[in-house]
C-alpha positions in Angstrom: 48.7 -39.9 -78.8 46.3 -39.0 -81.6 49.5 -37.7 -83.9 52.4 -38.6 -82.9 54.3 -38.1 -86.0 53.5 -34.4 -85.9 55.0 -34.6 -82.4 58.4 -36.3 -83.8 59.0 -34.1 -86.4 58.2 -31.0 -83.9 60.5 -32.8 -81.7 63.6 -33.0 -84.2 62.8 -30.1 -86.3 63.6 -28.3 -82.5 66.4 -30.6 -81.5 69.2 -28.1 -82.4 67.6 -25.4 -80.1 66.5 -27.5 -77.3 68.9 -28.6 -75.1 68.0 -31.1 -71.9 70.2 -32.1 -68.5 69.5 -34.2 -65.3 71.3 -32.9 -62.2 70.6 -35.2 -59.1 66.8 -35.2 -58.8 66.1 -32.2 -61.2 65.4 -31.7 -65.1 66.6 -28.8 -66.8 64.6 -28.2 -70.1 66.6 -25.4 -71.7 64.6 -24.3 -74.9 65.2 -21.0 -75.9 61.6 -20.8 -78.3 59.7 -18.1 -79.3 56.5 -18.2 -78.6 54.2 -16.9 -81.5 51.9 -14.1 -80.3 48.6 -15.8 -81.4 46.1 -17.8 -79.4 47.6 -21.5 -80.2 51.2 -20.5 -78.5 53.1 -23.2 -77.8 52.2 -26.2 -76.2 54.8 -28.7 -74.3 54.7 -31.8 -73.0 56.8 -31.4 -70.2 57.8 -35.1 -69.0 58.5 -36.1 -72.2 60.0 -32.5 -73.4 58.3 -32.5 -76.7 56.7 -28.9 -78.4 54.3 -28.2 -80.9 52.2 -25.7 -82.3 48.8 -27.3 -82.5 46.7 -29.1 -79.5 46.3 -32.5 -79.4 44.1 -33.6 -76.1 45.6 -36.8 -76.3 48.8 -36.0 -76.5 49.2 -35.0 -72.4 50.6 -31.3 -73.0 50.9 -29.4 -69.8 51.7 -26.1 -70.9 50.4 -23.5 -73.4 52.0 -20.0 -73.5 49.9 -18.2 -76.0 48.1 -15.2 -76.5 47.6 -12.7 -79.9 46.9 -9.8 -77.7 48.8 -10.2 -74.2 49.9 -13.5 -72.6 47.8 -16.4 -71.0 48.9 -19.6 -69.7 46.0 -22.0 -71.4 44.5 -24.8 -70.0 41.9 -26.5 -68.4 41.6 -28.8 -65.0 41.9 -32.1 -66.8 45.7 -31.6 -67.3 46.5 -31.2 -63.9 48.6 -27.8 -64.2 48.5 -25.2 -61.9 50.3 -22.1 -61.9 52.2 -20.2 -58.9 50.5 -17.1 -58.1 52.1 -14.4 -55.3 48.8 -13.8 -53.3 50.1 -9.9 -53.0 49.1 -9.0 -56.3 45.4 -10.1 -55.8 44.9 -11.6 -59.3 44.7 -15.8 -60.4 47.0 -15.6 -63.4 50.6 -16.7 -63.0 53.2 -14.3 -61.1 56.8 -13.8 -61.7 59.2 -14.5 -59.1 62.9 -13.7 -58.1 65.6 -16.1 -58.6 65.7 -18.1 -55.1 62.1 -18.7 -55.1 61.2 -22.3 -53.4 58.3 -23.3 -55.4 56.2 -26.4 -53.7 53.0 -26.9 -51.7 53.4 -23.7 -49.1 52.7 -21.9 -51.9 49.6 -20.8 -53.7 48.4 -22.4 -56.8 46.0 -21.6 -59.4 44.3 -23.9 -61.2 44.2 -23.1 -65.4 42.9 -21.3 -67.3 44.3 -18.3 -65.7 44.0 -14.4 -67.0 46.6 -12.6 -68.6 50.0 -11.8 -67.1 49.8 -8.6 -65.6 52.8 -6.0 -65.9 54.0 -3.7 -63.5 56.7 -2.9 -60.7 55.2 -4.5 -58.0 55.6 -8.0 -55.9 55.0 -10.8 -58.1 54.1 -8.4 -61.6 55.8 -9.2 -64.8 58.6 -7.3 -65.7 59.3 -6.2 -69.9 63.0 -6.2 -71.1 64.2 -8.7 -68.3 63.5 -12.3 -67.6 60.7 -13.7 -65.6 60.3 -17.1 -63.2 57.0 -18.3 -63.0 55.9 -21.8 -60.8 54.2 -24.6 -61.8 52.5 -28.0 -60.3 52.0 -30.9 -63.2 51.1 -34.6 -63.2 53.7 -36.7 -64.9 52.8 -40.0 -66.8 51.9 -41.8 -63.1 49.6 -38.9 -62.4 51.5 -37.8 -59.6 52.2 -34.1 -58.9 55.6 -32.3 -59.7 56.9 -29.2 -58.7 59.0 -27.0 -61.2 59.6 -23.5 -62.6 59.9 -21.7 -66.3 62.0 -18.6 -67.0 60.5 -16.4 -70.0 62.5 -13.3 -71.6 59.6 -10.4 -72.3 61.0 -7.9 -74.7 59.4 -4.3 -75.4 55.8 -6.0 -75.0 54.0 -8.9 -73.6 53.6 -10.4 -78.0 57.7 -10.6 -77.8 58.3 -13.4 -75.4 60.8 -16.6 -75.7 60.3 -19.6 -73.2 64.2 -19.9 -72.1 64.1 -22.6 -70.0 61.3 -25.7 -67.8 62.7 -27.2 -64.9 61.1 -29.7 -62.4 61.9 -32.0 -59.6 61.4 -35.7 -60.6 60.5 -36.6 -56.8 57.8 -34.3 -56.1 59.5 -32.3 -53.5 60.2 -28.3 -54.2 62.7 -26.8 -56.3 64.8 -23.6 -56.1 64.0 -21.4 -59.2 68.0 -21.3 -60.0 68.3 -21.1 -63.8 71.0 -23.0 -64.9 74.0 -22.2 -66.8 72.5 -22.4 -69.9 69.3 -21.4 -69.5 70.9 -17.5 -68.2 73.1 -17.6 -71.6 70.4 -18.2 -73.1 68.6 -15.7 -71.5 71.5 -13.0 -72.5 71.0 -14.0 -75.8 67.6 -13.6 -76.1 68.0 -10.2 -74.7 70.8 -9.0 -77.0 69.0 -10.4 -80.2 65.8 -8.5 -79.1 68.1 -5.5 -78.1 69.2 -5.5 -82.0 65.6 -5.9 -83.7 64.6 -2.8 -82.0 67.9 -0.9 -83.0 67.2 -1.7 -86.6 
């Protein structure tokens, strides 16, 4: 890791907000983040659940929600990340899914970078003012490939957008996209504080 006290300090600086379980074979990651609308993001290491704001190669981040002007999942092959794309809406950037969804190898992955989410009302489309599930493949720390799934709250536009929750299975079989507990209060929250900025 090139800096890892920048890591640390993004690590406990975001301690209060971040909140982490194990159930059985699964992780919940529940971080309840905003994402800043410029083309840095956020970028998350997911095995070792750490966040910051700047890339460090060396660091292994497998995630980076970003975007100044819409939203993109960034990335290139060399992390290993692929995103979970519903073949119905005929585009390689990463779908949204319905609670329930079993995300694992019968499904179709892209590799990243990807284009920007696309919005609409149709299977797989992003929805704004309401959560989204998206699916993802990583490699953890042995290089082997793990299954899991993000939920993002989308307010008025694609530039208002808070990661709630990661989740993954720590065997490398698939995983039911079931939000926990926390991650849907958070969720609510997220809504309701989004629900007020606009009011004011």
């Amino acid at each position: 890791m090139k800096n890892p006290s920048i890591w640390m300090a993004l690590a406990v600086a975001t301690s209060s907000a971040i909140v982490s379980s194990v159930d059985a074979a699964v992780v919940n990651w529940n971080l309840n983040l905003d994402i800043p609308a410029t083309s840095e993001g956020l970028f998350l290491n997911i095995e070792q659940q750490l966040v910051s704001t700047t890339a460090d190669i060396n660091a292994g981040w497998d995630l980076n929600p970003n975007g100044a002007n819409g939203l993109f999942f960034g990335g290139t092959t060399a992390h290993g990340t692929w995103m979970m794309v519903d073949p119905a809406t005929g585009w390689d950037s990463a779908s949204s899914f319905n609670p329930g969804v079993v995300v694992g190898s019968s499904y179709v992955f892209k590799a990243l970078p990807g284009g920007n989410m696309i919005f609409g009302n149709g299977p797989g489309l992003w929805k704004e003012n309401a959560n989204n599930i998206f699916g993802f493949r990583f490699l953890n720390s042995q290089n082997q490939v793990r299954y899991g799934y993000g939920v993002m709250y989308i307010g008025a536009t694609a530039l208002e957008r808070r990661l709630v929750s990661l989740s993954y299975e720590t065997s490398g079989l698939s995983i039911v996209a079931v939000p926990a507990p926390g991650a849907v209060a958070l969720a609510a929250l997220a809504g309701l504080t989004g629900g007020l900025r606009r009011r004011r």
